[in-house]
N, C-alpha and C positions, 0 to 999 in steps of 0.2 A: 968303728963298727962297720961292716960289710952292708952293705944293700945290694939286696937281690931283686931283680924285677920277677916279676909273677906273670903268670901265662893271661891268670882270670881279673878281667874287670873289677875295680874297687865300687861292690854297691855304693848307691847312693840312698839310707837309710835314711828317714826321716824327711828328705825332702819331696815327698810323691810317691806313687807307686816305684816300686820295687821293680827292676830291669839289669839287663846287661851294658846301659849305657855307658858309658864316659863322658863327660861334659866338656867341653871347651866352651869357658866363657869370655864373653868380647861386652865387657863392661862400657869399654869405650863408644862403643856403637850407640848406649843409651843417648849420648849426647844428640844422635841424627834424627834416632828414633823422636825425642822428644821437639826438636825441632830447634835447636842452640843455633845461633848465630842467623837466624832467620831474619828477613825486614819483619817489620811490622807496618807497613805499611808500602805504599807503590812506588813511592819516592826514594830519593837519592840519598837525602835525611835522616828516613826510618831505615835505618841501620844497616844498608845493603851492603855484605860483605865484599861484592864485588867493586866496590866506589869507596871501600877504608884499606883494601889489599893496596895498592898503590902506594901508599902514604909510609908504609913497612919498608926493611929493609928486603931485598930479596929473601934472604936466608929466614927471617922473622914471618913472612908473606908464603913463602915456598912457591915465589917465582924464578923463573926457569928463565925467562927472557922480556925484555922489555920492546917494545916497537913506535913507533910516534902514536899509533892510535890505538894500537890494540898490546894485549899482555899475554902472552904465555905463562900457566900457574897450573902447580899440581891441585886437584882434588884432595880434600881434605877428609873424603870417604870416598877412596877409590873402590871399582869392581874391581881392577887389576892394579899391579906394579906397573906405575907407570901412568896412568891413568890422570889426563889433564887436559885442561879448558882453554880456549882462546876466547877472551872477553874482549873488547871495548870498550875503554876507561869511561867513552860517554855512558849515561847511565840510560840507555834504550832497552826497550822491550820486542820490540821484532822486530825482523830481520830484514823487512824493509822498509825501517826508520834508517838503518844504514844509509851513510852518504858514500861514494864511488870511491873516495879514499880509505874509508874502513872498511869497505866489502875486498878489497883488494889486498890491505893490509891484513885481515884475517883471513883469506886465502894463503898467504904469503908463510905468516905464521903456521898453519896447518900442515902446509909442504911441508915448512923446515923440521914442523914436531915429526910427523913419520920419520923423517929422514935420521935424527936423534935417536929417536926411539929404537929403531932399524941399527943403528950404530950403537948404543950402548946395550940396551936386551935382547937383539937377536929378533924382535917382533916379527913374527910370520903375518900376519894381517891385523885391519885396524876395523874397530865400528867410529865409525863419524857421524855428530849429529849434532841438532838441535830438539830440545823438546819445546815447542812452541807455544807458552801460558799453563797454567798447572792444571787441568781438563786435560793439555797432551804430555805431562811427569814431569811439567817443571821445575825441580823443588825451591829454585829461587825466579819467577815468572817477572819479576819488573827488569829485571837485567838480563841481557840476552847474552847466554855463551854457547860456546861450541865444544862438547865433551869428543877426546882424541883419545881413543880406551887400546892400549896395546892388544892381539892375540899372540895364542900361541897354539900350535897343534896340542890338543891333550889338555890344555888349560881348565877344560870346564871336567870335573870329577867330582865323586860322591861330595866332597864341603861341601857346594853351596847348592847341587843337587838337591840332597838330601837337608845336610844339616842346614840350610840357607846362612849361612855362614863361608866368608872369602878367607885364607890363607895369606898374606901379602909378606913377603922374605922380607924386606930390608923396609928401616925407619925412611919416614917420608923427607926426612933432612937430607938421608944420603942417597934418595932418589934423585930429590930438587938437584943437587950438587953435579952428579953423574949425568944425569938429563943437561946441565946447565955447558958442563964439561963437553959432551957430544954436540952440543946445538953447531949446526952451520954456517960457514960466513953468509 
C-alpha cells in the first residue's frame, strides 16, 4: 500500500486543546528532567556520577580521553553534538580546591577538546564554562566540571527557541568514538 505524506498537520485529538501542532516527543529527557543519576548527597559516596564514570570502560562511560588527573567525557544531556566535560577524578567542588597539577591538566584537556571537536565537526566557536554550586546551574554542584559545548553559525533555530527542545544528529556512542578518533597527541 502507497503512503502519501499530506500537506496538513495530524490533529492531536483528545490530548488538549485542538491545534496545528506536531509534537516531537523527547521521552528521554524525562530521565534529566526528574533528576536520574543525581548524588544524593555532597560526597563522593552518595552516588556522584562523576567519581563512578571512571570505573567504566570508556565506550560504557562515553569517555573521550583519559589524562592522570583529569577525564574528558561526553554529556549525557547535551545542548549540542558534541557537547562535553573536563572533570577531575578527585571528587572537588570548586575550582579552587584545584591543586597546580589539575588546574593545568584541565587546561590541557580543554585545548585539546576544541581542537577535536574543530577536527571532527567543523565547530565554529565553543562556550566554556563552569557553573559554580547549584544557586550558579550546577546540576551536579559537589563535583566540579568544565562544560566544552561545540557552535556552529546557524546552530540555534526555532527547536529549542521555540519548542525548547535540541535536535542532536548522531547516537552519543558514535559521538564519543569520533570525538575519541580526532582527540590529539
Amino acid at each position: 500500500m502507497l503512503h502519501t505524506m499530506t500537506t496538513e498537520p495530524e490533529q492531536q485529538i483528545g490530548v488538549g486543546t485542538q491545534d496545528a501542532f506536531q509534537r516531537l516527543w523527547t521521552p528521554h529527557r524525562m530521565a534529566y528532567i526528574q533528576g536520574e543519576n543525581k548524588p544524593t548527597g555532597p560526597e563522593s559516596g552518595d552516588g556522584c556520577p562523576f567519581c563512578s564514570i571512571p570505573a567504566k570502560s570508556d565506550e560504557d562511560g562515553l569517555i573521550i580521553k583519559r589524562g592522570e588527573h583529569v577525564y574528558a567525557v561526553l554529556n549525557l544531556y547535551p545542548y549540542n553534538g558534541g557537547h562535553l566535560m573536563v572533570v577531575p577524578y578527585r571528587h572537588v567542588a570548586d575550582y579552587t580546591e584545584l591543586d597546580e597539577a589539575e588546574t593545568l591538566e584541565l587546561a590541557d584537556l580543554t585545548k585539546r577538546a576544541m581542537t577535536a571537536l574543530r577536527a571532527a565537526s567543523g565547530a565554529h566557536g565553543f562556550n566554556i564554562g563552569m557553573n559554580q554550586g547549584a544557586v550558579a546551574g550546577a546540576g551536579i554542584a559537589a563535583h566540579l566540571h568544565q562544560h566544552v559545548v561545540p557552535r556552529w553559525g546557524g546552530d540555534t533555530n526555532f527547536m529549542p527557541v521555540v519548542g525548547h527542545t535540541k535536535v542532536l544528529p548522531q547516537l552519543l556512542a558514535d559521538t564519543r568514538k569520533m570525538l575519541a578518533d580526532a582527540w590529539p597527541a
